[in-house]
C-alpha positions in Angstrom: -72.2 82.5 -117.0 -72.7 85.0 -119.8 -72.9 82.0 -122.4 -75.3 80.2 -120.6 -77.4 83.0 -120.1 -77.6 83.5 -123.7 -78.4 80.0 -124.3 -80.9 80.1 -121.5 -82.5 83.6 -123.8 -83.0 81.2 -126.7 -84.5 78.4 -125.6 -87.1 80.8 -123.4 -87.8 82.2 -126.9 -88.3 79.4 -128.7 -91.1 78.4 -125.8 -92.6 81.2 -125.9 -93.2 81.6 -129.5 -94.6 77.4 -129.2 -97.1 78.7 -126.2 -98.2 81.5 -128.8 -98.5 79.3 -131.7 -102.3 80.0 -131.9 -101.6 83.5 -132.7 -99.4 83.3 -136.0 -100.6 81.1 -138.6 -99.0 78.6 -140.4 -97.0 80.7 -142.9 -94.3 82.6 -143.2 -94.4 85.4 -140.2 -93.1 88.0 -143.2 -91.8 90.4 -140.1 -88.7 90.0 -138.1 -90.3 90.6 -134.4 -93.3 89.5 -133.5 -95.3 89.9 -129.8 -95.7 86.9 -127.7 -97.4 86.7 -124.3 -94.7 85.8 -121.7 -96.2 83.3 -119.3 -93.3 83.3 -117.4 -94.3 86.6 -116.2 -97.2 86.7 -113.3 -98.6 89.9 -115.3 -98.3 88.0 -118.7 -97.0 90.6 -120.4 -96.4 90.6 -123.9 -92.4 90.5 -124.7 -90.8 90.9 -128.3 -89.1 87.7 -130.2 -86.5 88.2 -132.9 -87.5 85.7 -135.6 -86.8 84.9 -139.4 -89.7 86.4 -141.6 -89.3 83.2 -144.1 -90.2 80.8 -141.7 -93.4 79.8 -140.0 -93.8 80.8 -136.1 -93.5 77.0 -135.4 -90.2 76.6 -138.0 -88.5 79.7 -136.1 -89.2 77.8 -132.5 -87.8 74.7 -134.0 -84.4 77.0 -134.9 -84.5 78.6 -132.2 -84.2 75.1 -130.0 -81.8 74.2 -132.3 -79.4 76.8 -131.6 -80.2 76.4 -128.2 -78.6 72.8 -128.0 -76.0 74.2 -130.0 -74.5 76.7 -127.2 -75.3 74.3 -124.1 -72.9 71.5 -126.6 -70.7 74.9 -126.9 -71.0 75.4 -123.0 -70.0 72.0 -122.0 -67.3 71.2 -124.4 -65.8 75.3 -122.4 -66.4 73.7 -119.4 -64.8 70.2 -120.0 -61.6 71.6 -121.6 -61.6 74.1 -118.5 -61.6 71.1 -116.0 -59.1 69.6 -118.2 -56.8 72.1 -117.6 -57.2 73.2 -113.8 -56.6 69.1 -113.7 -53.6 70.2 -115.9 -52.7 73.1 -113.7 -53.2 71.1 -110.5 -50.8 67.6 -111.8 -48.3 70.4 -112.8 -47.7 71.9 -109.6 -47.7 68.5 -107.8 -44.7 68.0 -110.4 -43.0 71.7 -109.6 -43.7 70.1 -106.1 -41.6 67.1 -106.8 -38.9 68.9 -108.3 -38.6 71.2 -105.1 -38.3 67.9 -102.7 -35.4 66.3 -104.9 -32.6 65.5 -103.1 -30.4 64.1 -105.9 -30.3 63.4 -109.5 -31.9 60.1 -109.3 -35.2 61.7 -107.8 -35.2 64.3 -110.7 -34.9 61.5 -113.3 -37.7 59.4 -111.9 -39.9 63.0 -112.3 -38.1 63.0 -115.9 -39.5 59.3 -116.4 -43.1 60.4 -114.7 -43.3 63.2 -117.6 -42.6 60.8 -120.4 -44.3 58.5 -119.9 -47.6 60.7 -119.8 -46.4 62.9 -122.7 -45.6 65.8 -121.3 -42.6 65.6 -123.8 -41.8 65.2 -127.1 -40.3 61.7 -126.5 -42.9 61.1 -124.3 -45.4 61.3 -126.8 -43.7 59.9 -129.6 -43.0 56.9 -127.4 -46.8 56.8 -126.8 -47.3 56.1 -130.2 -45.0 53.9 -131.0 -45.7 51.4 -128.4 -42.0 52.1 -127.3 -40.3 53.0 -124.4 -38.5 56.1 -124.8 -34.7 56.4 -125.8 -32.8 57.1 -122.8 -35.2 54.1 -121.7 -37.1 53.8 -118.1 -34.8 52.3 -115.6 -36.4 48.9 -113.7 -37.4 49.9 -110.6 -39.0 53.3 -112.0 -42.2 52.4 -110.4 -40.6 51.6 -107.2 -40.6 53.5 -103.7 -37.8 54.0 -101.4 -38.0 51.7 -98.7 -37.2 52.9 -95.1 -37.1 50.4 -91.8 -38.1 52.0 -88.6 -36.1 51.0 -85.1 -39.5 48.7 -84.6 -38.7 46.9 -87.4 -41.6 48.3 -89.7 -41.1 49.1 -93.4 -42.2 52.1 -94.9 -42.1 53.1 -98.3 -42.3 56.7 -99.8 -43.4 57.5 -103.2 -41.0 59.7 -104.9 -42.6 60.8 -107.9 -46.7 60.5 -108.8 -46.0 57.6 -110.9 -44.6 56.0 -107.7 -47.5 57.4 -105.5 -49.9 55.7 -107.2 -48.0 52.2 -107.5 -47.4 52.4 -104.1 -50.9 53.8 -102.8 -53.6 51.7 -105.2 -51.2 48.5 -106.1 -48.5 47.7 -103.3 -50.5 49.1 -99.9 -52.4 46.6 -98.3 -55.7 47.5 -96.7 -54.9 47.2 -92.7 -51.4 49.6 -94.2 -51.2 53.0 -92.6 -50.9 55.7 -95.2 -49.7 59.1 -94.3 -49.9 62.4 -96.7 -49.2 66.0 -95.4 -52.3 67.7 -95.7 -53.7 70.0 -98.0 -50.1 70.1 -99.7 -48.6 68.2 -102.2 -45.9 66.1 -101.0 -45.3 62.1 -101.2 -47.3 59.3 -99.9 -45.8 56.9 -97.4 -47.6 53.5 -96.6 -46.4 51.9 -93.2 -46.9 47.9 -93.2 -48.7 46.4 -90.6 -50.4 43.3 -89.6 -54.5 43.4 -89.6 -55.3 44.9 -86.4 -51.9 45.2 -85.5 -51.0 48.6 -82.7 -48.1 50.3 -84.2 -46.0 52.1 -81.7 -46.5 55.7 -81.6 -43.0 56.6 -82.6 -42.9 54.4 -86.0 -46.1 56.4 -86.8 -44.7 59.7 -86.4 -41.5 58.2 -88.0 -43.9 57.8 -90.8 -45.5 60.8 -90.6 -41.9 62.3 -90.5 -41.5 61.1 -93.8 -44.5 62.6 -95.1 -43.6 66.1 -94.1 -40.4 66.1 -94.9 -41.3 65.2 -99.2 -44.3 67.9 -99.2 -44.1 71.1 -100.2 -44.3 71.7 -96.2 -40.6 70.6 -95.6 -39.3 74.1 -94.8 -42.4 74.3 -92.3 -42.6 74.1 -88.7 -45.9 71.3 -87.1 -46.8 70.8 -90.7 -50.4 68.1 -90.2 -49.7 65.1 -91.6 -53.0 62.8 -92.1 -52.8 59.1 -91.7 -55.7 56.5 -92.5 -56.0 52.8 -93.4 -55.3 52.1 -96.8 -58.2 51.0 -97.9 -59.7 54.0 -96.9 -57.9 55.9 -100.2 -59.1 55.9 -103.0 -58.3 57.6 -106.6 -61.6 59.6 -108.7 -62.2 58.5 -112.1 -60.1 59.9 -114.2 -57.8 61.8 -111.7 -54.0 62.7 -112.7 -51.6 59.9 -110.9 -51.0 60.8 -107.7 -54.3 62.6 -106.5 -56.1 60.6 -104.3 -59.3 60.9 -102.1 -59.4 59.4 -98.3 -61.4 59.7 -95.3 -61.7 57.8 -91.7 -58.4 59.8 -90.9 -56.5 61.2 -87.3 -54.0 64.2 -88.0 -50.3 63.7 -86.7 -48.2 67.0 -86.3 -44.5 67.0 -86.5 -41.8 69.3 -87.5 -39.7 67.5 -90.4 -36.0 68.0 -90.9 -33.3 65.6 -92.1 -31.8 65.4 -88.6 -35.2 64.1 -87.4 -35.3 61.5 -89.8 -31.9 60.1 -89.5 -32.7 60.3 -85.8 -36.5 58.5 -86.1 -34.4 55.7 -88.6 -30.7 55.2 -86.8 -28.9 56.7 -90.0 -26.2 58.9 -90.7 -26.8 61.3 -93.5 -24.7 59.2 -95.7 -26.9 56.3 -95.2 -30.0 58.5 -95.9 -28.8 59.6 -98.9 -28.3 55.7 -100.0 -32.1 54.6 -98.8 -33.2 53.6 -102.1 -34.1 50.3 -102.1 
């Protein structure tokens, strides 16, 4: 705010010393401040500009617009690389996020993966210039969900890592597919299928929305919201990190997640949840 009221000083000064032209000549002003009459002001008072006694009145406006446009460039290339790293800030905790959700060392290599291949790490960025995948190399189905069949017979699939979330959300869903994300938290997203205009029974959706609690940052929570939507009601900003999305058109399911709840909701033991990684 303080820069841009600087650069905001400069250009009122070159404008005044343009409305004042009339007043100074053509030459060199020979002083350093010279008296303009602020029209800005309802009493037009007259108001001291700093200028550069080498230069006509009209040569110092000109500079003085000139440095102007400099600090707004200044102001914007602050705020860009600001919003750059709030996104940063914000992709990194969904990450942190990730991390506290793993249940096993396959989930925490899939983040691994996730962080490579955006260069967060050195491989990662050398295998971004290269053109080559990195050494320890990126398993198949790195892109891939984990796949969970409710007692109706639905699938639904859970994004384990932001990579995933986005595969999953903008390539795999369908548009009639019911997407579930715990809300205003980071945590997975999980894309029930369904036929087009198809009524899922209420227990597959909060089997889904189950999911969607349980990998959030909410899991240790108690009626955590879960929001659920079509899926071609999501949609990811331009230039967004992977996994942040936008949606709207939504109803809020609320549900207290837990592993026993989930191996209740999907007929497993928690051997067999441990194994749901198709």
């Amino acid at each position: 705010m303080a820069r841009a009221g600087q650069s905001d000083h400069l250009r009122r000064q070159g404008e005044l010393l343009t409305a004042n032209l009339s007043l100074f000549g053509n030459g060199p002003l020979r002083v350093d401040r010279v008296r303009a009459v602020d029209y800005y002001d309802p009493d037009m008072a007259e108001v001291e500009v700093e200028v550069d006694p080498s230069m006509s009145a009209s040569a110092n406006a000109q500079a003085l617009f000139a440095r102007y446009a400099r600090a707004q460039r200044a102001i914007e290339a602050v705020a860009a690389n600001t919003r750059a790293t709030e996104g940063d800030i914000a992709y990194l905790e969904s990450v942190a996020a990730l991390i506290d959700m793993a249940d096993d060392i396959e989930h925490l290599e899939s983040v691994q993966e996730e962080l490579e291949a955006l260069g967060y790490t050195g491989s990662g960025r050398f295998a971004q210039k290269a053109g080559q995948r990195s050494a320890r190399g990126r398993r198949a189905d790195a892109h891939m969900p984990t796949k969970y069949t409710a007692r109706s017979g639905h699938e639904i699939y859970v994004g384990r890592n932001n990579l995933q979330n986005d595969h999953l959300t903008l390539k795999l869903a369908r548009g009639q597919d019911l997407w579930f994300h715990a809300k205003d938290v980071h945590g997975s997203h999980v894309v029930l299928r369904r036929r087009s205009g198809e009524e899922v029974p209420e227990a597959t959706m909060r089997a889904a929305a189950l999911l969607a609690a349980y990998y959030s940052r909410a899991r240790m929570s108690s009626n955590v919201a879960v929001d659920c939507t079509e899926a071609k009601n999501v949609r990811k900003p331009r230039g967004a990190r992977p996994g942040m999305v936008i949606y709207d058109r939504h109803r809020t399911i609320w549900i207290t997640p837990s592993r026993e709840e989930i191996a209740e909701a999907f007929g497993l033991n928690g051997a067999a949840l441990d194994r749901t990684h198709d």
